[in-house]
C-alpha positions in Angstrom: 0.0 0.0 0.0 1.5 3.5 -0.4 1.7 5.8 2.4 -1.4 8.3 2.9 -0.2 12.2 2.0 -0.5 15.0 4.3 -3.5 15.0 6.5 -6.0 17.5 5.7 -7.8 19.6 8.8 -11.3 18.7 9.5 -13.8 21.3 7.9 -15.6 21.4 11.4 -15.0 22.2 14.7 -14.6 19.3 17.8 -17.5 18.1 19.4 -18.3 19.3 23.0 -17.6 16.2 24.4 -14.3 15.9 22.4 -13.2 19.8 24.1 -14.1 18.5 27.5 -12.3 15.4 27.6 -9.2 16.4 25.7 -5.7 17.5 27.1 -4.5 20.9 26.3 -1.9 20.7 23.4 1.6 20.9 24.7 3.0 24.9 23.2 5.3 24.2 20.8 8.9 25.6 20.7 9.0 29.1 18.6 9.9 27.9 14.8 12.6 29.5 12.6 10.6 32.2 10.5 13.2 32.1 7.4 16.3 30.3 6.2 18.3 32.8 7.2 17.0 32.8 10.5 17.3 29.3 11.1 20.9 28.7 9.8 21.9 31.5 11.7 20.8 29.3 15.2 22.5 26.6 13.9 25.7 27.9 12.4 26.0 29.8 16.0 24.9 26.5 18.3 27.8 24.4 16.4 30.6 27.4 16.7 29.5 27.5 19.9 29.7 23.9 20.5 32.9 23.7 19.0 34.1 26.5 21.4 33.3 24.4 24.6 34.4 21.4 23.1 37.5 23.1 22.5 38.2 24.0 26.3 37.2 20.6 27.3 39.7 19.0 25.0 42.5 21.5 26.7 41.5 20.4 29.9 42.0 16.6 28.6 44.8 16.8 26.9 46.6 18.1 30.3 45.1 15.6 32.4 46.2 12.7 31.0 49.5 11.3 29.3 50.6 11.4 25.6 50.1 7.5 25.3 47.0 7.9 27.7 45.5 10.9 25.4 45.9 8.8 22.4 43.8 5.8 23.5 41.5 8.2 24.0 42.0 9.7 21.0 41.8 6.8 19.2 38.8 5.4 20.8 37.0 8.6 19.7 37.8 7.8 16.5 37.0 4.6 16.5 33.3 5.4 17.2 33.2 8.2 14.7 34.0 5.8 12.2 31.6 3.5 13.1 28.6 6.3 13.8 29.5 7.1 10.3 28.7 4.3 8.5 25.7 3.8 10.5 24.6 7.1 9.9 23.0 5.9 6.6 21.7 9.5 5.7 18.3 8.3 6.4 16.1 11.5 7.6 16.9 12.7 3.7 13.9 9.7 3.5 11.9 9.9 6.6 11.4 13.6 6.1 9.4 12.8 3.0 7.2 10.1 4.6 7.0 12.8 7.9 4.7 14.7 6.2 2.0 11.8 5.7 1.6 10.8 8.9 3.7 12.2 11.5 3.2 10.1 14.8 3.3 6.5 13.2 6.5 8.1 11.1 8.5 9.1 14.2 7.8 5.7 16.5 8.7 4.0 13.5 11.6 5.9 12.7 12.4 5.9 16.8 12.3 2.0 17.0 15.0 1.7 13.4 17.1 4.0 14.6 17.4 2.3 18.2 18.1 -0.9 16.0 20.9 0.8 14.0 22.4 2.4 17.8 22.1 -1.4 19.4 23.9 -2.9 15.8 26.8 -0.1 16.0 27.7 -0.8 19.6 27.6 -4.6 19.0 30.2 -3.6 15.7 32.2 -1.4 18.1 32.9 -4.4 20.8 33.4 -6.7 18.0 36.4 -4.4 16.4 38.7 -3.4 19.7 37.5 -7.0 21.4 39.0 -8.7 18.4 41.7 -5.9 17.7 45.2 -6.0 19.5 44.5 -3.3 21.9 44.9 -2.8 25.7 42.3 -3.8 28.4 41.8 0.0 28.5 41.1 0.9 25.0 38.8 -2.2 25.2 36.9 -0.9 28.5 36.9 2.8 27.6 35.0 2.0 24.3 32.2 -0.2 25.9 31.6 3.0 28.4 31.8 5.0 25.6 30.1 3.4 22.9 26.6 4.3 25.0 27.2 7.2 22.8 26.4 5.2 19.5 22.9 4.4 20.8 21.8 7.6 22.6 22.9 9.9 19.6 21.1 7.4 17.2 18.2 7.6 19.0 18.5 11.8 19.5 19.1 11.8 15.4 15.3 9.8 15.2 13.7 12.8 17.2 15.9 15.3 15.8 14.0 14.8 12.5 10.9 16.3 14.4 12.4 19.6 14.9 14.0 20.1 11.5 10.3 18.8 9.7 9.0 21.6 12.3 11.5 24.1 11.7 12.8 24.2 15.7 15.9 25.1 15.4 16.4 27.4 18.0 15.5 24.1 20.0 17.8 21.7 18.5 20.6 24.2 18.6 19.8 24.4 22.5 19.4 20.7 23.2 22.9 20.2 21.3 24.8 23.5 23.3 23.5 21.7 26.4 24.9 18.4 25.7 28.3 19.7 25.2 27.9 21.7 28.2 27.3 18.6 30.6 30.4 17.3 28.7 32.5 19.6 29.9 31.0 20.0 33.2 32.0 16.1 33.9 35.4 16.5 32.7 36.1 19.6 35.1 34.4 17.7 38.1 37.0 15.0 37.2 39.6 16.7 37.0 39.1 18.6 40.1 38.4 15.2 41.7 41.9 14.1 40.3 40.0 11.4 38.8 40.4 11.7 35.1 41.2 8.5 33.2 40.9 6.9 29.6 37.8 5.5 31.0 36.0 7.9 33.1 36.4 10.9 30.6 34.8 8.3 28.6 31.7 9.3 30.8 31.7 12.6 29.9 31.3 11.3 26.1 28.2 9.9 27.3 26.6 12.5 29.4 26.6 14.7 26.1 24.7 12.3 24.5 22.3 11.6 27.3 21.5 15.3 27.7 20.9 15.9 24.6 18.3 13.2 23.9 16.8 14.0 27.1 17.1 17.7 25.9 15.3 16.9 22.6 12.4 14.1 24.0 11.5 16.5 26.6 10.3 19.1 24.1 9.0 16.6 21.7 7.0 14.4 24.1 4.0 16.6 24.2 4.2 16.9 20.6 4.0 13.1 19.1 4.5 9.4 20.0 8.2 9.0 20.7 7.6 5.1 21.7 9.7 2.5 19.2 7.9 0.8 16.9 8.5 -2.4 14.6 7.6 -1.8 11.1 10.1 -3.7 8.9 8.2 -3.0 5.7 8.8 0.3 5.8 12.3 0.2 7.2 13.1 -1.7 4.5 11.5 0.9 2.3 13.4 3.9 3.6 16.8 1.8 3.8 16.4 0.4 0.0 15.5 4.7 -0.8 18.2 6.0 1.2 21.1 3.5 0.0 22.2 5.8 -3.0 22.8 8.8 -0.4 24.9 6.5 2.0 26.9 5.6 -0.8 27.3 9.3 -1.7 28.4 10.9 1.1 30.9 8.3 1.5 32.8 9.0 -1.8 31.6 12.9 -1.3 34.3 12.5 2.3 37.0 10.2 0.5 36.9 12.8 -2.8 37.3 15.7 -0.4 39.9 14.0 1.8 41.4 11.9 -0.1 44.7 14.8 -1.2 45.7 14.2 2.2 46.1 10.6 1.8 48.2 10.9 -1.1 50.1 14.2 -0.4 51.5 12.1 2.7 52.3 9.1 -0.1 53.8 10.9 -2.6 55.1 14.4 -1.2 56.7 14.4 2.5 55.4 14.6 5.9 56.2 17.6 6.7 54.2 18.8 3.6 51.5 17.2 4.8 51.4 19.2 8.1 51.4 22.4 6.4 48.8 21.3 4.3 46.7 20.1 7.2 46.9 23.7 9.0 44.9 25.1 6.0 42.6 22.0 6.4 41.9 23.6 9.8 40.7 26.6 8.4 38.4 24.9 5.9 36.5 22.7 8.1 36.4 25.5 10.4 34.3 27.2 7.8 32.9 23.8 5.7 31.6 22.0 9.0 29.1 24.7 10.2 27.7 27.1 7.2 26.5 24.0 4.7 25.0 21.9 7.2 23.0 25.1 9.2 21.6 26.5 5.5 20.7 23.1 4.2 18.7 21.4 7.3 16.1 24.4 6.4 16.2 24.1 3.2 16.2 20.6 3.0 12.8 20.4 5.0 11.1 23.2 3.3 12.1 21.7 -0.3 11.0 18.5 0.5 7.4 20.2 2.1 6.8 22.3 -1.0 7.9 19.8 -3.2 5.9 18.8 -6.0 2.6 21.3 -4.5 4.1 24.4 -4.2 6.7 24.9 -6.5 6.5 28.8 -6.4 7.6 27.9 -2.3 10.0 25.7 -3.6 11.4 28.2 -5.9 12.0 31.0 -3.1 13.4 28.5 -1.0 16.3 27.2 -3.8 16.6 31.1 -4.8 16.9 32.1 -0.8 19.4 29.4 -0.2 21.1 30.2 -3.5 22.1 34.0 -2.6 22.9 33.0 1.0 25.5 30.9 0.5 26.9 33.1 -2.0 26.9 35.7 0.1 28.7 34.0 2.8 31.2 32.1 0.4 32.4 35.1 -1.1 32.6 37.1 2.0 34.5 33.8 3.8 37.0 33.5 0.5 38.3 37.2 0.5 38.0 37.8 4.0 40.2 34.9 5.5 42.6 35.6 2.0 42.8 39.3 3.5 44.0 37.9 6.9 45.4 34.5 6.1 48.6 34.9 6.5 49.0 37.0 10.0 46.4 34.5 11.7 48.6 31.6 10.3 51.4 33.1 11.8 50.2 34.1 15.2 48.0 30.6 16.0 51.0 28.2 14.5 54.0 30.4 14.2 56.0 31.8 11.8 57.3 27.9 10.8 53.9 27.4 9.1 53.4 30.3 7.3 53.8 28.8 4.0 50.3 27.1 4.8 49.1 30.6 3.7 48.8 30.0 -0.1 47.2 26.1 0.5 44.6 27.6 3.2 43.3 29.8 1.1 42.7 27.4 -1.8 41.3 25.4 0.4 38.6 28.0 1.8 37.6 28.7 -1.8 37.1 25.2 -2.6 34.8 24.8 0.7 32.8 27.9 -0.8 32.6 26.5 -3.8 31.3 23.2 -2.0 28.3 25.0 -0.7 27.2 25.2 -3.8 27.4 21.3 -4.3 25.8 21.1 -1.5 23.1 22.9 -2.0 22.5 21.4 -5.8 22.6 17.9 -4.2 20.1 18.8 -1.3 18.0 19.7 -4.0 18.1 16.5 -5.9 17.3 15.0 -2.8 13.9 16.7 -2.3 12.9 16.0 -5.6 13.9 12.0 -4.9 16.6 11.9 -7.8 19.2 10.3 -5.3 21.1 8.4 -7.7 23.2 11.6 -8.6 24.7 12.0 -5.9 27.0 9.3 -5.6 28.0 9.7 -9.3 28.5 13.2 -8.6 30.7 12.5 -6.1 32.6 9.6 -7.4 33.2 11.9 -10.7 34.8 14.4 -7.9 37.2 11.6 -6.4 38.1 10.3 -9.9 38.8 14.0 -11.1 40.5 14.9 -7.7 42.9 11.6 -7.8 43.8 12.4 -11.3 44.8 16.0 -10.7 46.7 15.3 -7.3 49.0 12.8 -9.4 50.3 15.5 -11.6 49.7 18.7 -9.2 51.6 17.4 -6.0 55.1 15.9 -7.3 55.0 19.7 -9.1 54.1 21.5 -6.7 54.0 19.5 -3.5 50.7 21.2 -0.7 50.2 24.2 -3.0 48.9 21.6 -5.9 47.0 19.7 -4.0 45.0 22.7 -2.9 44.7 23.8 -6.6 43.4 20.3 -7.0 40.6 20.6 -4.4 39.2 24.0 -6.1 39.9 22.3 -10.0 37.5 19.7 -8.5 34.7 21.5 -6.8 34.6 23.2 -9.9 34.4 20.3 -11.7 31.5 18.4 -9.7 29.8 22.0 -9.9 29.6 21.9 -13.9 28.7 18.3 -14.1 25.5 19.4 -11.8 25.0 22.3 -12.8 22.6 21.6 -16.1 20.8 18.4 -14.0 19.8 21.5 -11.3 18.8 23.7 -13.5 16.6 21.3 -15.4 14.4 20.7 -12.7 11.4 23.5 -13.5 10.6 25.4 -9.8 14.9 25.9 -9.6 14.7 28.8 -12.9 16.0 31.6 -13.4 18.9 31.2 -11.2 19.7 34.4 -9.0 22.3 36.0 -11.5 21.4 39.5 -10.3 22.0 38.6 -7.0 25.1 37.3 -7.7 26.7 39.5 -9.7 26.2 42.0 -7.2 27.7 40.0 -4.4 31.0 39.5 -6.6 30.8 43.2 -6.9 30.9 43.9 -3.2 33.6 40.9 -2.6 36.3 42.9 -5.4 35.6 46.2 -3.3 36.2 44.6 -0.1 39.4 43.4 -1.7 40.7 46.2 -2.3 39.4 48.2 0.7 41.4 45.7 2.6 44.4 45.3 0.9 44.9 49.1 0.9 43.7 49.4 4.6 46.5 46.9 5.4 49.1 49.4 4.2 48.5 52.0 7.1 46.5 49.9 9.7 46.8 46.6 12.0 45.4 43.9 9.9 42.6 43.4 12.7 41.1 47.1 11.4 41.8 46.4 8.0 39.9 43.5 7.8 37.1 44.4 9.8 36.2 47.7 7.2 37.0 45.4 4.3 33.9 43.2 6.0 32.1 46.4 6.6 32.4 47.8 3.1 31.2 44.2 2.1 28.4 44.0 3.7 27.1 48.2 3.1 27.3 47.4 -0.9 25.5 44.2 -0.3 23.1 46.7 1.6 22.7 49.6 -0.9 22.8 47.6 -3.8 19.6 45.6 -2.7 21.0 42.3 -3.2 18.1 40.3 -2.6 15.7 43.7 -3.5 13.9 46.1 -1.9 15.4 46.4 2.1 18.8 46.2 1.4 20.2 43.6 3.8 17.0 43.0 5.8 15.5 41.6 2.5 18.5 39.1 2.6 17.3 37.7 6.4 13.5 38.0 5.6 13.2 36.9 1.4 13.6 33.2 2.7 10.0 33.4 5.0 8.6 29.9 5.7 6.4 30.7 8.2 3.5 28.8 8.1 4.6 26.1 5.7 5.8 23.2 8.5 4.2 22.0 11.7 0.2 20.0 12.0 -1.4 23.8 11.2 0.5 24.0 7.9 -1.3 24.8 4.3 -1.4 21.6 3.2 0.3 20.8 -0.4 0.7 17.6 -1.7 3.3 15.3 -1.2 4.9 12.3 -3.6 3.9 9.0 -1.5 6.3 6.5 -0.8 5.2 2.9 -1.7 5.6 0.1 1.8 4.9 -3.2 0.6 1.6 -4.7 2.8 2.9 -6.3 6.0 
């Protein structure tokens, strides 16, 4: 049978008896009003994370030993790989089936994704019991590997929020998790009790705050109790296969110039080419995933119904991230090579030329990523792996003739040859697709406009001031043309937070619009 689409409000009112008996409907957490608004929580939640994480690591690393840090390091790893691979990149699925019937799709979603947690921890005891490591490395990855099934579960009620554009809310229930992380590891520490094993607890308590965090919003909002439905696991599995197999080439194509600049170049090339890595997953690990978890669930609601919604969705997205990669690529080229200095001395400043490559490419990445979020929502999945295996093909190819050459500095050309690359080959699939035309020259055009004067503005700045002020009017004059130019029209820069309005298109009181069903074989 094939799942029903979206539930239509009755056309009357509840009976008396229905008002007097019923409970009064849990408020629900404030929802993002645009894109922008939304990517703005999450980009800030995940800096912010990433900040605490940061002093929590510091306090680590000077609790323990070298050898003692590296278990730990390496059991972190360990489960990162693991949560990887189970990840499966299936809410890209779910989310389309949310919108049918949202209750029966969340238990049932609950109940696989407690499956997948409960098969990753068995896979974790199987590798380091079988592996040749230490009793402690064994021990600290059973206490730790709590974490495979907590966060598997959180990731099932996460998909609530992003269908009902919370994101304030999930950027709180995630800040809080990695707040009780660090509050254990300072308690241990003060305790003098920190060990591979115990600071494997603090792992846990960010996990276990975090779904606790996000079930105690959701709980008055749907079923959160597991369910067994294996026809339509199997469903969403079979659906989302394509996209696991995607994002694992999309990782290997985008890291794989490490691999073989530590092959064929030297080591010590490799760790100036890792400092600009830094710099590009400082910027690549936030800015895509915060503008595409809106944008993903508004595409997929308006998607086929609305495509007028869907249309100023793809457009909004379109002009904010190239609005932030062109004020990311010429702002951290403007200050590159003094922050590379100062953070990892003077030793590494030939990383300058490779990190800002690198930055560029992530830029340019946003586009890809955008391009395949869209594919996603209109269920061509299959492109995405072939996009991305065309990228690691392209990117291997390159890095064999770039790097003997020219060592980090051609492997960085190799990364932005590529994006560019993976970017042409999707870029006449994209536009195909009806609701996605015109694209947002216009907007574009301006922005590039505004990026060449902040160029300048900084370059001569940097003449007669510290490169702190000279960098922060080159953002200014940026971000002033952006304004009196009306990039995204009339309001200047206000247009660019408010253009991407989805208020009123998620969540049980939404308009409905129809929705592509998703066949479940009968049970």
């Amino acid at each position: 049978m094939a799942l029903p689409g979206r539930r239509r409000r009755a056309t009357s009112g509840p009976t008396d008896a229905e008002t007097s008996t019923a409970r009064p409907p849990a408020v629900a957490p404030k929802a993002s009003g645009s894109i922008f608004s939304g990517a703005m929580l999450l980009g800030i939640g995940r800096y912010a994370n990433g900040a605490v994480g940061f002093v929590g690591t510091v306090v680590i690393v000077r609790q323990l030993t070298q050898s003692d840090y590296g278990k730990f390091a390496f059991v972190l790893s360990v489960m990162a790989i693991v949560g990887f691979v189970a990840d499966l990149k299936l809410s890209r699925e779910v989310l389309v089936s949310l919108f049918g019937d949202e209750e029966d799709v969340i238990a049932s979603y609950v109940g696989l994704r407690l499956a997948v947690g409960l098969v990753s921890y068995g896979l974790l005891v199987v590798v380091v019991v079988a592996g040749p490591y230490p009793e402690v490395v064994v021990t600290a990855s059973l206490v730790g590997g709590v974490t495979l099934i907590l966060l598997s579960v959180a990731n099932a009620v996460r998909l609530l929020f992003e269908a009902r554009l919370w994101m304030r809310s999930l950027a709180a229930a995630q800040f809080f998790g990695v707040v009780a992380q660090l509050v254990v590891i300072l308690g241990l520490a003060a305790a003098g009790a920190a060990t591979v094993v115990t600071l494997m607890w603090a792992i846990v308590a960010n996990a276990a705050v975090t779904l606790l965090s996000l079930v105690l919003v959701a709980r008055g909002h749907t079923v959160l109790r597991p369910r067994v439905q294996g026809a339509r696991w199997k469903v969403w599995l079979r659906e989302a296969a394509p996209l696991s197999v995607g994002v694992v080439l999309d990782t290997v194509y985008y890291k794989v110039d490490m691999v073989m600049l530590s092959l064929i170049g030297t080591f010590a090339a490799t760790g100036i080419y890792s400092v600009g890595y830094k710099f590009a997953d400082l910027l690549g690990s936030a800015v895509p995933w915060a503008v595409m978890t809106p944008t993903l669930t508004v595409l997929v609601r308006a998607w086929p119904g609305d495509r007028d919604l869907f249309h100023r969705t793809f457009r909004h997205s379109f002009v904010l991230v190239t609005v932030a990669g062109i004020m990311a690529s010429v702002g951290f080229a403007l200050i590159a090579s003094p922050v590379i200095r100062i953070v990892y001395e003077e030793r590494f400043a030939p990383a300058t030329t490779p990190a800002i490559l690198l930055v560029i490419g992530t830029a340019l990445h946003f586009y890809t990523a955008l391009f395949i979020t869209t594919l996603i929502a209109v269920k061509r999945n299959v492109l995405y792996p072939l996009a991305a295996f065309f990228g690691l093909i392209v990117n291997i190819a390159l890095n064999l003739v770039l790097i003997p050459r020219y060592s980090y500095n051609g492997a960085a050309t190799a990364t932005v040859i590529t994006e560019a690359a993976v970017l042409i080959l999707l870029v006449p699939v994209v536009v195909r697709i009806e609701s996605v035309r015109p694209l947002p020259v216009g907007p574009m055009a301006k922005t590039a406009a505004a990026g060449a004067a902040m160029w300048v503005a900084g370059t001569l700045l940097g003449l007669v001031s510290p490169w702190p002020v000279a960098g922060l009017v080159a953002g200014l004059v940026f971000l002033g043309i952006l304004h009196f130019s009306r990039v995204n029209g009339e309001g200047g820069l206000r247009a660019l937070v408010d253009r991407g309005a989805v208020s009123g298109v998620t969540g049980p009181d939404a308009i409905p619009v129809v929705t592509e069903p998703v066949a479940v074989p009968p049970t």
